[in-house]
C-alpha positions as CSV (number, residue, x, y, z in Angstrom):
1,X,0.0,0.0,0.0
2,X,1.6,3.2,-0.6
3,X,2.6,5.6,2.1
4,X,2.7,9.7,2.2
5,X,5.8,11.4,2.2
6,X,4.6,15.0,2.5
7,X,7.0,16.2,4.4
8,X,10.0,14.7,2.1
9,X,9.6,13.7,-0.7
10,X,8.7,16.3,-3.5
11,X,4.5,16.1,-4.9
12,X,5.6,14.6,-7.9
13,X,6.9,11.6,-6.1
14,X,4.0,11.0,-3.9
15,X,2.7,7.2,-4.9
16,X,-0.7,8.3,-4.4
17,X,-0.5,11.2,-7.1
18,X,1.8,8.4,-9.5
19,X,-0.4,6.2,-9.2
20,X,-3.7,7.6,-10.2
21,X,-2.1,9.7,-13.0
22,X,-0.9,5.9,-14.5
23,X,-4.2,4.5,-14.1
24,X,-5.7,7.9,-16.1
25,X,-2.8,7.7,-18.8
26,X,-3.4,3.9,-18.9
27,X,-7.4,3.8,-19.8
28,X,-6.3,7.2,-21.7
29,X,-9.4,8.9,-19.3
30,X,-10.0,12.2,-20.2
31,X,-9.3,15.4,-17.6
32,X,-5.8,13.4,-17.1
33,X,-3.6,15.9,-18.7
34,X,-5.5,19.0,-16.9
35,X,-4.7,16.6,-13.9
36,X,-1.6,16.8,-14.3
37,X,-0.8,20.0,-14.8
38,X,-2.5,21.3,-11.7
39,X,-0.1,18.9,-9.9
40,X,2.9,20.1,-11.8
41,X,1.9,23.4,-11.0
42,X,2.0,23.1,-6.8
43,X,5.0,21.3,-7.3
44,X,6.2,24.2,-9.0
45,X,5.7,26.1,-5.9
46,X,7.9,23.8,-4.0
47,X,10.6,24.9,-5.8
48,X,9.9,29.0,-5.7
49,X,9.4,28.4,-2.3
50,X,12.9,26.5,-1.8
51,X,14.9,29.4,-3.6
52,X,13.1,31.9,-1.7
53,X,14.4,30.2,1.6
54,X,18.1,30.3,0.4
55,X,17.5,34.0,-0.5
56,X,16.4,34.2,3.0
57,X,19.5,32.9,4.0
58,X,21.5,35.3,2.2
59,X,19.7,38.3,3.4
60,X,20.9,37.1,6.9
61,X,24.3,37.1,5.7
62,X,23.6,40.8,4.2
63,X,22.0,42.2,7.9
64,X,25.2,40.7,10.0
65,X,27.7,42.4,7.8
66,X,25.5,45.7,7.4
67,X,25.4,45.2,11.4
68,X,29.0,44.8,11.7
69,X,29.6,48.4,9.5
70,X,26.8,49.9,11.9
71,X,25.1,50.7,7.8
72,X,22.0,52.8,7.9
73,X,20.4,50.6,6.2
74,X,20.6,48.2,8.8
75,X,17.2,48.8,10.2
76,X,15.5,48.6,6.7
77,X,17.0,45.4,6.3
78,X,16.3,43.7,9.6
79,X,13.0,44.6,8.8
80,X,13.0,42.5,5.7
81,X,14.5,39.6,6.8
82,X,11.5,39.6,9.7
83,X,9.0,39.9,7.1
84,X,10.5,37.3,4.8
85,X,10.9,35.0,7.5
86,X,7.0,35.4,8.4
87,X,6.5,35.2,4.5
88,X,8.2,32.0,3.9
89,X,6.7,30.4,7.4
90,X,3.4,30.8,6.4
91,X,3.9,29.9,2.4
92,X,5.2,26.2,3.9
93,X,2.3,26.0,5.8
94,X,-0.2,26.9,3.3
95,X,2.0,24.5,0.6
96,X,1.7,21.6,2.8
97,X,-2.0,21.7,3.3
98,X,-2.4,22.2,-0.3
99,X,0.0,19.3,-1.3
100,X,-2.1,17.5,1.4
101,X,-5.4,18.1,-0.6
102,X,-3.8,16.8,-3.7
103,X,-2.9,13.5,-1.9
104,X,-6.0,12.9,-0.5
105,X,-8.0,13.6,-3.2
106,X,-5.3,10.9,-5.4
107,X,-6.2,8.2,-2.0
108,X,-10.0,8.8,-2.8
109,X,-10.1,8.7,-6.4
110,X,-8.0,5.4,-6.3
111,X,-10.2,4.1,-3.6
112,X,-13.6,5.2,-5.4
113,X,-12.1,2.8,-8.3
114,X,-11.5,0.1,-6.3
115,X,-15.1,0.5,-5.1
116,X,-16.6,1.3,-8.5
117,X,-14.5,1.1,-11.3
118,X,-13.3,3.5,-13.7
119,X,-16.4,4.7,-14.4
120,X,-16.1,6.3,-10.4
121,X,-13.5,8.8,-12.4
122,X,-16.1,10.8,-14.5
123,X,-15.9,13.4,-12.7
124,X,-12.5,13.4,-11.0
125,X,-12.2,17.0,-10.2
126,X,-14.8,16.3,-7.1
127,X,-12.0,14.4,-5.4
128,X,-10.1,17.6,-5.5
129,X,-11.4,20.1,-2.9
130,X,-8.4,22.5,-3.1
131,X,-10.0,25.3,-4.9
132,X,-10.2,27.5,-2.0
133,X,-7.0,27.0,-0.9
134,X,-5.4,28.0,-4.2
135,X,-7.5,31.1,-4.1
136,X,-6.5,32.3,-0.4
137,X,-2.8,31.5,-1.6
138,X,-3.0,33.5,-4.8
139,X,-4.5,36.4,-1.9
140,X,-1.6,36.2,0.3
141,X,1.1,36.2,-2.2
142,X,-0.7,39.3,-3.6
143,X,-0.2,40.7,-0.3
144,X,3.6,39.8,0.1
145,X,4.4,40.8,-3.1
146,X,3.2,44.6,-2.1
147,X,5.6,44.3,1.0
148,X,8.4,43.5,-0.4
149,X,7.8,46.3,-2.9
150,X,7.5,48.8,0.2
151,X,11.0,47.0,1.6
152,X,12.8,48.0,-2.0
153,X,11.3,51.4,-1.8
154,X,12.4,51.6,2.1
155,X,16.2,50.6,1.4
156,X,16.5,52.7,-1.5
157,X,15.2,55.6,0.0
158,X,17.1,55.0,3.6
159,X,20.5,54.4,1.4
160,X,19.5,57.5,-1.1
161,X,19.8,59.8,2.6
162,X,22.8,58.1,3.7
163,X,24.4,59.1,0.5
164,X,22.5,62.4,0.1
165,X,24.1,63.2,3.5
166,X,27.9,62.1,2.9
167,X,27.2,65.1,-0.4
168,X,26.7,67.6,1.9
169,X,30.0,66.7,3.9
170,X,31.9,65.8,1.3
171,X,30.9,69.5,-0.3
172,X,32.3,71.0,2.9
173,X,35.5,70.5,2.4
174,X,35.6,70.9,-1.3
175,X,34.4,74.8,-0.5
176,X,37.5,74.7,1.8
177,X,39.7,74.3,-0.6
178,X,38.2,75.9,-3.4
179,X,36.5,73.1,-6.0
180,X,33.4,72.9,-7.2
181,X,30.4,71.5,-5.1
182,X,29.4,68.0,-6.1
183,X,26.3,68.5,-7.5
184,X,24.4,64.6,-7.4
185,X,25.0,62.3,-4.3
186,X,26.3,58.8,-4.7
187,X,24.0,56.2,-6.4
188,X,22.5,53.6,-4.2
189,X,25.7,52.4,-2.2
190,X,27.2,48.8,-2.8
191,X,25.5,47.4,0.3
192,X,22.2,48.5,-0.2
193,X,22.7,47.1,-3.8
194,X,23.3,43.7,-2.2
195,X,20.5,43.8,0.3
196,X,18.1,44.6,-2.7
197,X,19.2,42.0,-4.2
198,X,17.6,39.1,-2.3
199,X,14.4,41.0,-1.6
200,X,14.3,41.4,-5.1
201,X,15.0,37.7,-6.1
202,X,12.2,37.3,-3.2
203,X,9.6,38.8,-5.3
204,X,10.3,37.6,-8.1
205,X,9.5,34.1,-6.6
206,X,6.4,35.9,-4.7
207,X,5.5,36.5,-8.2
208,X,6.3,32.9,-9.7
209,X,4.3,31.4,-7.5
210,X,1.3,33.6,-8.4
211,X,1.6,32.4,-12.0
212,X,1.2,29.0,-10.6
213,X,-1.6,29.4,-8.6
214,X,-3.1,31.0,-11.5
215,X,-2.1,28.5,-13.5
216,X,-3.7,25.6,-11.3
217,X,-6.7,27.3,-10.8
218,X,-7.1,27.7,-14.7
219,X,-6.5,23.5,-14.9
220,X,-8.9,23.0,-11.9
221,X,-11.5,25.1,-14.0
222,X,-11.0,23.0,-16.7
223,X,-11.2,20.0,-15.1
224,X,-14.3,20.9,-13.1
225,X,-15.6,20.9,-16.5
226,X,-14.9,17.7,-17.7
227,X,-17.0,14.9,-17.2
228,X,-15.5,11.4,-18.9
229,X,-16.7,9.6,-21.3
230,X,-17.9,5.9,-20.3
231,X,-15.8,3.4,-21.1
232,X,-16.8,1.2,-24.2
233,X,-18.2,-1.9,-22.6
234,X,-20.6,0.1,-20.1
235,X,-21.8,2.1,-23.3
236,X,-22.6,-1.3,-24.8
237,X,-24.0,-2.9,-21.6
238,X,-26.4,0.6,-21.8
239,X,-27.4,0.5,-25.1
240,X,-28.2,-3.5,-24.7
241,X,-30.5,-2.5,-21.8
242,X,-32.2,0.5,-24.0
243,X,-32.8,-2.0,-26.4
244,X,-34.2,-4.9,-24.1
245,X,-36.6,-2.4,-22.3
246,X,-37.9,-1.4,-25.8
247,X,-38.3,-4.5,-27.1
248,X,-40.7,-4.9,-23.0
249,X,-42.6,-2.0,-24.0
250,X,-43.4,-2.6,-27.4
251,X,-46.9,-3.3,-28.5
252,X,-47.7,-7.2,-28.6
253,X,-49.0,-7.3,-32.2
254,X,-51.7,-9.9,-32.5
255,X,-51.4,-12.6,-35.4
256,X,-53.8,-12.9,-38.3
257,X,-56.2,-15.6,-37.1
258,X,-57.8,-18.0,-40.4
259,X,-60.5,-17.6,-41.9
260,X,-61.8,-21.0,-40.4
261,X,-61.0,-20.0,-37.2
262,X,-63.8,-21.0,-34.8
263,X,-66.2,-17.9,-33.8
């Protein structure tokens, strides 16, 4: 009997999900590809959601060296590696009970056939009650996606003052001595640049996963839609039994009697 392996093994490899997805390719069911694609598309997420946690890692790495140089930016980024931290938390959790709903909607399709037959797949997507988990997912990315555009703005702006500020001393002694006032600070500095840079790659998976959400919701439409064909021998077995009943109801058509029938 297969086992789960939520926690380790990647969606793909789940036996549950192989195994119904061979039995659908097998019979050539209809819906199967749709199927699939929603599967592919949260286990796409597994993967955005992996890189974001090594970007998470690296933004660490960023705030302990910004920490060390006592960087202005230091608060702004602490503040991102919080809210990243939160960010990432609460996408595993949400994943998992969404890679959860896949399974057990794979254990009760497989179990419905066992029970039924194929003919129990005709409407597969019922098994499948992750719509509304996909939709609150698609929400809270939405909402991430808008912090981490605030976090960008915050470092950029925090490192445009540091700069903006170093200008005006640096002008002080160039009036000393006579030159010119510099008349543009410093672009954003070579730390911020490397701070942005993981809040950056951050959104951008915020963003990937959104496509797949979208993506999955789009094959779950589809495959809400999508009611299978019977399989050739219950169509026969059917159209035997239409055939039998109307050969029952049909009028008994009495015989011509002969002429020297008795009266």
């Amino acid at each position: 009997m297969p086992t789960d392996n939520v926690k380790t093994a990647p969606l793909t490899e789940n036996e549950y999900v192989k195994e119904l997805l061979a039995l659908m390719e097998a019979n050539h069911l209809s819906g199967r590809q749709d199927l699939s694609a929603v599967i592919g598309q949260v286990a796409a997420m597994e993967d955005h959601l992996s890189a974001m946690t090594q970007e998470l890692a690296a933004m660490r790495r960023e705030l302990a060296e910004a920490q060390k140089q006592n960087h202005p930016v230091k608060n702004a980024l602490q503040k991102a590696v919080t809210t990243m931290r939160g960010q990432v938390a609460e996408l595993r959790e949400k994943l998992a009970e969404l890679k959860q709903g896949v399974i057990d909607g794979c254990k009760h399709a497989l179990a419905a056939v066992k029970e039924k037959g194929l003919s129990a797949l005709r409407n597969i997507a019922e098994f499948f009650n992750i719509r509304p988990g996909l939709e609150a997912m698609r929400e809270r990315l939405d909402g991430y996606i808008k912090q981490d555009e605030a976090m960008i703005a915050k470092i950029e702006a925090v490192s445009g003052e540091y700069h903006e500020a170093g200008r005006h001393f640096v002008n002080m002694g160039r009036a000393i001595t006579g030159k010119e006032p510099l008349q543009e600070a410093k672009p954003v500095g070579k730390l911020a640049r490397a701070v942005e840079v993981p809040v950056k790659a951050d959104r951008a998976g915020l963003r990937a996963m959104r496509r797949c959400v979208n993506a999955a919701i789009g094959g779950l439409t589809r495959l809400e839609k999508t009611e299978r064909k019977p399989p050739i021998m219950e169509t026969v077995n059917k159209f035997n039994e239409i055939i039998e009943q109307s050969r029952r109801d049909a009028p008994v058509v009495e015989q011509n009697r002969p002429q020297n029938a008795e009266r």
